[in-house]
DRENKOL-156509 format. One record per residue: residue in one letter; x, y, z of N, C-alpha, C in turn. Coordinates in steps of 0.1 Angstrom, whole numbers, plus 5000, padded with zeros to 4 digits. Example, Ala and Ser with C-alpha at 12.3 -4.5 7.8 and 13.67 -1.06 7.14 Angstrom:
A513249435078512349555078513249675078 S512849785071513749895071512950005079 
This chain:
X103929183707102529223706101729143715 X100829213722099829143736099129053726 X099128933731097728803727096128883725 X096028863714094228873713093728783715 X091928733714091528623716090928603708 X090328493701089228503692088228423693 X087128393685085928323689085828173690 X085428103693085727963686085027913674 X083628003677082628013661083328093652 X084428173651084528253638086228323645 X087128213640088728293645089228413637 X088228483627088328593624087528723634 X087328673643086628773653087728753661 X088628843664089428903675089128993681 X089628993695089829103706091029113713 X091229233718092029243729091829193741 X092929183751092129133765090829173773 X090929303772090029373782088729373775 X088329353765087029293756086829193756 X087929053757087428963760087528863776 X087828973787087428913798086029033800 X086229093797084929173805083529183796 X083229153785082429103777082528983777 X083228893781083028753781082528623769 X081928703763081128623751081228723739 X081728653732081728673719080128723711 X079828813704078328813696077928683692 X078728603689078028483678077928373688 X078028353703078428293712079228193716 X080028173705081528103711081928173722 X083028083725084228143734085328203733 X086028283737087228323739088528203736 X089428253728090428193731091628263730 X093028213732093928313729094628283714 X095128353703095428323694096528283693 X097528293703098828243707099028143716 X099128023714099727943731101027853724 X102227923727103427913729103727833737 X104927743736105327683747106327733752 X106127753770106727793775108627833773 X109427933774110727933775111627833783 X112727803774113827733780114027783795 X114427913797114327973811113627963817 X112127893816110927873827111227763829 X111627643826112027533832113427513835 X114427643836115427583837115327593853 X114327703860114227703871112627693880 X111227623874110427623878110227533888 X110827393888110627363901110927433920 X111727543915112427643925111227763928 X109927753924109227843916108027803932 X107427983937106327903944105527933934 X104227923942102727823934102528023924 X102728083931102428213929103328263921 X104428243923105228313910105328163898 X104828073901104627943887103628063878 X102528083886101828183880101428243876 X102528353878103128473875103828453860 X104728373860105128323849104928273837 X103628193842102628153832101328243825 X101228353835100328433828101228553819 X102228583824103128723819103528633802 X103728493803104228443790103028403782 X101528353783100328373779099828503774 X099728613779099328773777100328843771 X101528803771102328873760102129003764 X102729103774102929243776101429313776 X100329233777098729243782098929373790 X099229323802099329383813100929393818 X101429513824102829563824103229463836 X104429433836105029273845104929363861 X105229463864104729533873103729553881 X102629553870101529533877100729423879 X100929303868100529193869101029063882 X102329143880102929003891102229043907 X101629173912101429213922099729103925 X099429153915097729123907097528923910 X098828873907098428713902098928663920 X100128733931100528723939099428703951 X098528833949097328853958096728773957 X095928693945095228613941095328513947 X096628453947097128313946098028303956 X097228323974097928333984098028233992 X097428103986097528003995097727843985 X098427733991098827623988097527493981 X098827503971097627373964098527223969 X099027143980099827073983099226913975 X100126863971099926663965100026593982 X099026523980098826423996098726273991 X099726213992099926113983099025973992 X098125893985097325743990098325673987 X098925613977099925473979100625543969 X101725433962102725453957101825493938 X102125553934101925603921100125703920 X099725743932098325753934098525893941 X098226003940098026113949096926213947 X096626293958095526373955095926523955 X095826613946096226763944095026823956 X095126863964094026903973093927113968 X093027123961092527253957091927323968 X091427283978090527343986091127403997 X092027463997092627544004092627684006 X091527723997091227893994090227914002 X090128044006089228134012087628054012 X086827964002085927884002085727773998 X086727683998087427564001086727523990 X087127563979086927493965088027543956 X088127463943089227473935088827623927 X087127653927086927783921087327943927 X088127903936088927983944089828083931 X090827973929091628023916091328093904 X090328083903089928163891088828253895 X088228263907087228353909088628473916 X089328513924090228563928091428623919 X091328573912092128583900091628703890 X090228663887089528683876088728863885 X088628853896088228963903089429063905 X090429043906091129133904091829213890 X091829113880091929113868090829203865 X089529213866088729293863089029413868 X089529433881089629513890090629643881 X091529573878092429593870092429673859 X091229633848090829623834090029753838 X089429733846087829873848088630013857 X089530023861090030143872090230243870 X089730243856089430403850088530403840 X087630353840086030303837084930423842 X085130433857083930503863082730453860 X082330323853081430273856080930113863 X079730093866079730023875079529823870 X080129733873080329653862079229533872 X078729463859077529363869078129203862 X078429133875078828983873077828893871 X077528843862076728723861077328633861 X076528503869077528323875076328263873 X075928173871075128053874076027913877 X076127883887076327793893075827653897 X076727543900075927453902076627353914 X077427463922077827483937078627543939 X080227513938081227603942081327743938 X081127733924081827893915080827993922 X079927973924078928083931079228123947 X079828053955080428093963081528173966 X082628073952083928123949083828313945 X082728313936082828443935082228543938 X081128503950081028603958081828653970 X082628523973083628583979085028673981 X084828633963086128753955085628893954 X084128893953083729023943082829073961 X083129023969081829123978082929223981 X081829303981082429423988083529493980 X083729453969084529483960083929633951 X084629773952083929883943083929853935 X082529933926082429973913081729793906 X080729703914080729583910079429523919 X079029493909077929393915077429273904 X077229153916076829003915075928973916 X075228873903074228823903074728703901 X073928593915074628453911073328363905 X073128283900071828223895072128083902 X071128043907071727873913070327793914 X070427673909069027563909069127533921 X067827563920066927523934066727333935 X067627373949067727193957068527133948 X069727233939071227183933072527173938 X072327243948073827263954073627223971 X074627183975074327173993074527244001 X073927234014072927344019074327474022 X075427384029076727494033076927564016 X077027494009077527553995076327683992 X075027603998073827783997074127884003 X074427864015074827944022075528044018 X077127984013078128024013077728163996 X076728153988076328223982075028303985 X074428323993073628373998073428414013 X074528444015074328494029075128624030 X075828644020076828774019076028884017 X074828924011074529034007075629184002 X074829284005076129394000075629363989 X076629373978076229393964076529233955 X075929173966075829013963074828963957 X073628973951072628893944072428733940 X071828673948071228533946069828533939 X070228433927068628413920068528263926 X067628163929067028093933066427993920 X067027933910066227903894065527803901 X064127753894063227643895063827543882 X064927543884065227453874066627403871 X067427353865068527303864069927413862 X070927343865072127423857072127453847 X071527363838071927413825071027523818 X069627553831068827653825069327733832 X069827763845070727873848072127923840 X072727833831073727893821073027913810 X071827943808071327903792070728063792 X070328043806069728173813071128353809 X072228273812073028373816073728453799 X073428303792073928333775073028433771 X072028403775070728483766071228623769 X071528643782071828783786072828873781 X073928823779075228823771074528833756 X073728763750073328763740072428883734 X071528953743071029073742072429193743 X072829243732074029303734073229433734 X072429473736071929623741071829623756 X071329533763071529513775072529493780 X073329393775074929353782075829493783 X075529593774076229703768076129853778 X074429823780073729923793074329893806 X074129753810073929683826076129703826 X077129683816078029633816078329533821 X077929413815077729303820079229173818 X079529143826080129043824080428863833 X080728773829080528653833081728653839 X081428563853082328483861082228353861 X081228243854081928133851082628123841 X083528023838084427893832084527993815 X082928003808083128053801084028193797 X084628263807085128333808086628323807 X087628363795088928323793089728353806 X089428423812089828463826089828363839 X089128283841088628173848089728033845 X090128033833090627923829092227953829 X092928113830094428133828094828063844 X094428123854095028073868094627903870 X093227843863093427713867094427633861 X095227693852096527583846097827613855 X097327693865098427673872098927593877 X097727523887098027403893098327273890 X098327243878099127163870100227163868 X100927273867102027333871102927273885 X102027333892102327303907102127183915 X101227063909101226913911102426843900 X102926903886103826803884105226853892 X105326993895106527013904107026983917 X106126873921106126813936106126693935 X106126623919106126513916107726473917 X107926373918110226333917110526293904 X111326353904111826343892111626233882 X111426253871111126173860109326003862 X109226103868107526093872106726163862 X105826073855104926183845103426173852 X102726293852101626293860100326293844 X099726153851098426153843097126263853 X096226313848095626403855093926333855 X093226323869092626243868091326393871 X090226423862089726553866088626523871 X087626503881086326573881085726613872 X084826633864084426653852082626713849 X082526863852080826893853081126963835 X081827103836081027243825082727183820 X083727143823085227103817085927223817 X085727283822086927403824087727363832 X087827313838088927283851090027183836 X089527063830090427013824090827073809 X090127163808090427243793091827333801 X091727373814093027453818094027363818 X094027223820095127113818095427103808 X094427113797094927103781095927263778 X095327343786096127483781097727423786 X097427423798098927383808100027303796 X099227193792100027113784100327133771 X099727203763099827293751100927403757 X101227463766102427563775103427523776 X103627373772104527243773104927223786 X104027143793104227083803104126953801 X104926883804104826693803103826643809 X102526563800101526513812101626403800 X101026293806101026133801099626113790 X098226133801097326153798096526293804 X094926303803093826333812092626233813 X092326233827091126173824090226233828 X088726213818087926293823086726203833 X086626233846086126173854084126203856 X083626113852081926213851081026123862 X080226163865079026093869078226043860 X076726033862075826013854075626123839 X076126233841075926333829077726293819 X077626233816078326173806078426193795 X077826283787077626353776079526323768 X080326373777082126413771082426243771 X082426173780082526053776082025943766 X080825993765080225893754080625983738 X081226113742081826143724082926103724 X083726063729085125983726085025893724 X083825793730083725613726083125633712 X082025733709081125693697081525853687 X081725943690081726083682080726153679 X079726113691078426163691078226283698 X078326413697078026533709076726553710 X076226493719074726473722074626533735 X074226663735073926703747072626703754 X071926713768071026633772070626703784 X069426673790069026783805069626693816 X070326783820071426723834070326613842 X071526523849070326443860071626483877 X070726503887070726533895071326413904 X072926423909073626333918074026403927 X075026303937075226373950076826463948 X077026403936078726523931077726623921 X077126713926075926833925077126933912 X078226923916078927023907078927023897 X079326823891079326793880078426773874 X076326823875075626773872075226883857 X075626893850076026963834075726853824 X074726863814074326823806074826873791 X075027003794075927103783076627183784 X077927103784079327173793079827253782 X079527403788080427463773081927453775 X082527433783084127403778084227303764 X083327233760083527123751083827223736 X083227333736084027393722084927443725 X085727463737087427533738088327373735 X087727313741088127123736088227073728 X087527113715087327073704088827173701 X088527313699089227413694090527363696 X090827323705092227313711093027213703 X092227063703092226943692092327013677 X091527103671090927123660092727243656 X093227303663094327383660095427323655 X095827413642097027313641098327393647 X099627293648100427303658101327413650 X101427443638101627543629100827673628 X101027753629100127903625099627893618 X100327903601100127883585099527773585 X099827653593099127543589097727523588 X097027473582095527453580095027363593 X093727413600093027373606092727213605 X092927103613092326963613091026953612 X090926843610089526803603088326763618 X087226743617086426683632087026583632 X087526473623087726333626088826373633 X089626423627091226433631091226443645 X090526543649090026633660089826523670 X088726483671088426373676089426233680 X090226233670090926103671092126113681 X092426283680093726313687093226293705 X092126413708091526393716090726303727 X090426203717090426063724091825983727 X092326013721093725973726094526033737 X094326163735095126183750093926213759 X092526243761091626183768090926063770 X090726073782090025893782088625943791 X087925943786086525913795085625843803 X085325853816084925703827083525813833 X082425723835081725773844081325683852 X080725723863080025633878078925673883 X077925573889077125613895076925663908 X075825703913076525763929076325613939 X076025483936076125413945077625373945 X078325363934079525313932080425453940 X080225553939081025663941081125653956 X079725663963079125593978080225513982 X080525383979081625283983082825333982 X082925433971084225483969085225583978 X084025633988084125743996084325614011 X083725524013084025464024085525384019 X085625324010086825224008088325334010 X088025464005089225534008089625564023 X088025634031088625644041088925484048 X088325384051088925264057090325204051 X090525234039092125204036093125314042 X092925454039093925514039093125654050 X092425614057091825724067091725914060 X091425854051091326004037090026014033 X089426144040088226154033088126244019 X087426224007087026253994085726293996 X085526383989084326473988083726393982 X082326393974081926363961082326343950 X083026433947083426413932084926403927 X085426423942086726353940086726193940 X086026163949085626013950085525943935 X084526063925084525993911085525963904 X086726103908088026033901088725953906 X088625883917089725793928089225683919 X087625673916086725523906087525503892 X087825623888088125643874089925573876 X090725633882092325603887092525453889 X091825433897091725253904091125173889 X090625193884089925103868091125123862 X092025273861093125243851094325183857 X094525123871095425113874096224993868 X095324873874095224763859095624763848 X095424813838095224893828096324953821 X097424983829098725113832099925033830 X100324963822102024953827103424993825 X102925143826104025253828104025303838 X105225253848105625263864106025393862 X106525483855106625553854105525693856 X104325673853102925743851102725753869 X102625883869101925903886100525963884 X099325903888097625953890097726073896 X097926123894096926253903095526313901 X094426293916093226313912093126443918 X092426573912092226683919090926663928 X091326713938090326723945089626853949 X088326913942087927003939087827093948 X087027003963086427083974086227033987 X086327073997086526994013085526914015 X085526844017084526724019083126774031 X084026884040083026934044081626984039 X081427044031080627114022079527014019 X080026884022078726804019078226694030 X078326744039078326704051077526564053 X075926584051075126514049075226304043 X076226384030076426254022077726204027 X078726294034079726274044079626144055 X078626194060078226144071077226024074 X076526034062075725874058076725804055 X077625814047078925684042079725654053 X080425724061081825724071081125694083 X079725754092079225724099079325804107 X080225944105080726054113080526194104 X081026274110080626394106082726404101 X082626544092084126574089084326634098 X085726624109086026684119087626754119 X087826894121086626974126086127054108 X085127064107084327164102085027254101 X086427334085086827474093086127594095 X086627654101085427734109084827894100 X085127884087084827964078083727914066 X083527834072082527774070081127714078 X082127604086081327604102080327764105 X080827884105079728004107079028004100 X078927964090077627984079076727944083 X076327834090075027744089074027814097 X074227914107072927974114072828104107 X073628144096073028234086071728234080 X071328334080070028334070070528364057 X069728254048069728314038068828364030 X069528464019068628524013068428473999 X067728493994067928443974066028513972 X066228523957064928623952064228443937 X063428393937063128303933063128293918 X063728233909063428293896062928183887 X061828193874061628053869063028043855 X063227993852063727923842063428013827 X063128093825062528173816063028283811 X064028293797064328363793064428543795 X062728513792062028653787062028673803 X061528613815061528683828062728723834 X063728633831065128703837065428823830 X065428843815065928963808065029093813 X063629063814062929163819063429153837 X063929103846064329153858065929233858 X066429193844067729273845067229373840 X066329413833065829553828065629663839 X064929593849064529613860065629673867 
């Protein structure tokens, strides 16, 4: 029987797949989850190191979805998606970097925007009607998915992005596509651009008219392809190496896919969750406080989320018990287990600043922003660690290019060369339509 999903506010609310990636939000506004995560088959590991990144994939979504989608059509679907290399570039001995940015817009939201666009592609092909993407962004994913979805039939993008949030190539790279591309311009933060995009989702007479559905994180779709690469970093690791995972840390979807990965039964040690100044996920593991808060604005722009909704698929995940029949754990429980196999660090951007020069003058390796935050986080545990056995791996989200500016004040150079799919953007014009922060005005421009 195919996997349903259900809410995280109410596991008596199930769906099938195709309701819950293309409605995306539940009525009561949880998230999606899947009501099944099985650990992987003895046959998936008797041969997954032999496995490329694409059929790891393949494997992992056909055993997730349970007969969802017919193995015929899906393995073509995850193949296309997932056409290029996530490679480990190792800094010293027990320390390496998963480099994500190897997709079509040199971010790790590659994988699930690509993924997640054809999956829809998929779901609607006998629909006949026309399906509208809502993103709010807080740099990459808004790129990521207009690059999946332009030009794509039967579909159109609305990306939402804070004004003077993201950098300038990253504006670009969402506003310069037009076609059936739409840039909103918010006078205000990320998290009024996701607050913005719930409400919308939340008018279920409009979501129902416009056919509306979401391309960020919150979308269970978004999060099946990012556990791939966990997959694909501990299979490059040597044998009897366990990989702690060191994440970047803004909305937590990227490491809620590590928690899926490892619930799939994959051997990982730890995670860590790597934050800047919006620290919210780290200060609930030291104290058990979820205090969420209005983002503050740093130079790792991605992670700047003050209310990460991955944090209720996080809870969920802790909160399930490892039995079916078995009864649900308690918050403490929840909590206790979760702080245990998460560990939480944040940094400021002057410390992150040194972090970005000391890598390249050690090991001539440049880190973006916010991979730099996890190299801060790795180096504190290394101390810390005395299992030679434990290999760090920090993902690194996005090409360092992308932030040229803050590149280039630390190292004293520019990233060279610029690839050049990017490099063309910058004499683009771009376009974006200004929007305030305001419920009632965005709902009245989607009416529109």
């Amino acid at each position: 029987m195919a996997t349903a999903f259900y809410s995280t506010n109410n596991r008596q609310h199930v769906q099938p797949l195709k309701e819950a990636v293309l409605r995306s939000l539940p009525a009561d506004r949880g998230l999606y989850m899947p009501e099944s995560i099985r650990p992987l088959p003895d046959s998936f590991w008797e041969t997954w190191r032999d496995l490329s990144l694409g059929e790891l994939g393949f494997q992992v979504t056909k055993h997730l979805l349970d007969g969802a989608i017919p193995d015929e059509e899906l393995k073509p679907l995850v193949l296309e998606a997932i056409n290029f290399p996530a490679p480990l570039h190792p800094l010293k001995d027990g320390l390496s970097v998963l480099e994500l940015f190897h997709g079509p817009t040199l971010a790790f939201k590659d994988f699930g925007a690509r993924f997640m666009a054809r999956l829809m592609g998929h779901l609607t092909k006998d629909d006949g009607r026309e399906l509208t993407v809502l993103v709010a962004t807080s740099g990459d994913t808004g790129g990521a998915v207009a690059s999946a979805f332009h030009k794509v039939p039967g579909t159109r993008v609305i990306i939402l992005y804070p004004q003077g949030g993201v950098s300038a190539l990253q504006e670009k790279q969402l506003t310069t596509l037009g076609d059936n591309i739409t840039a909103l311009e918010v006078t205000g933060t990320f998290d009024d651009c996701q607050r913005l995009v719930k409400a919308a989702f939340a008018d279920r007479e409009l979501s129902e008219r416009l056919n509306l559905t979401s391309a960020n994180s919150i979308n269970i779709s978004r999060l099946i392809p990012q556990s791939f690469y966990y997959f694909e970093a501990a299979r490059q690791l040597p044998e009897g190496q366990l990989p702690t995972f060191v994440v970047p840390s803004g909305n937590f979807g990227n490491l809620t896919a590590g928690l899926l990965a490892q619930r799939l039964g994959l051997p990982i040690a730890q995670f860590v969750a790597a934050t800047n100044a919006n620290d919210v996920v780290p200060r609930y593991l030291l104290n058990g406080q979820y205090e969420p808060r209005p983002s503050v604005a740093t130079i790792s722009n991605a992670m700047d989320v003050g209310a990460p909704s991955n944090f209720a698929r996080m809870v969920d995940l802790f909160a399930r018990p490892a039995q079916p029949e078995a009864p649900t754990l308690t918050e403490a429980d929840a909590l206790e287990d979760m702080s245990a196999q998460i560990q939480g660090l944040a940094y400021t951007d002057q410390v992150t600043r040194s972090a970005i020069r000391e890598v390249w003058d050690k090991h001539r390796y440049a880190l973006c922003p916010h991979t730099a935050v996890a190299y801060l986080a790795a180096k504190d545990r290394e101390g810390n660690n005395p299992n030679k056995q434990e290999h760090q791996i920090l993902l690194a989200t996005a090409h360092p290019s992308k932030f040229l500016p803050t590149m280039e004040e630390e190292l004293g150079q520019g990233i060279t060369p610029v690839p050049e799919r990017l490099a063309c953007l910058a004499e683009r014009e771009k376009v974006a339509e200004s929007m305030k922060p305001s419920e009632e005005d965005f709902l009245a421009w989607l009416q529109k």
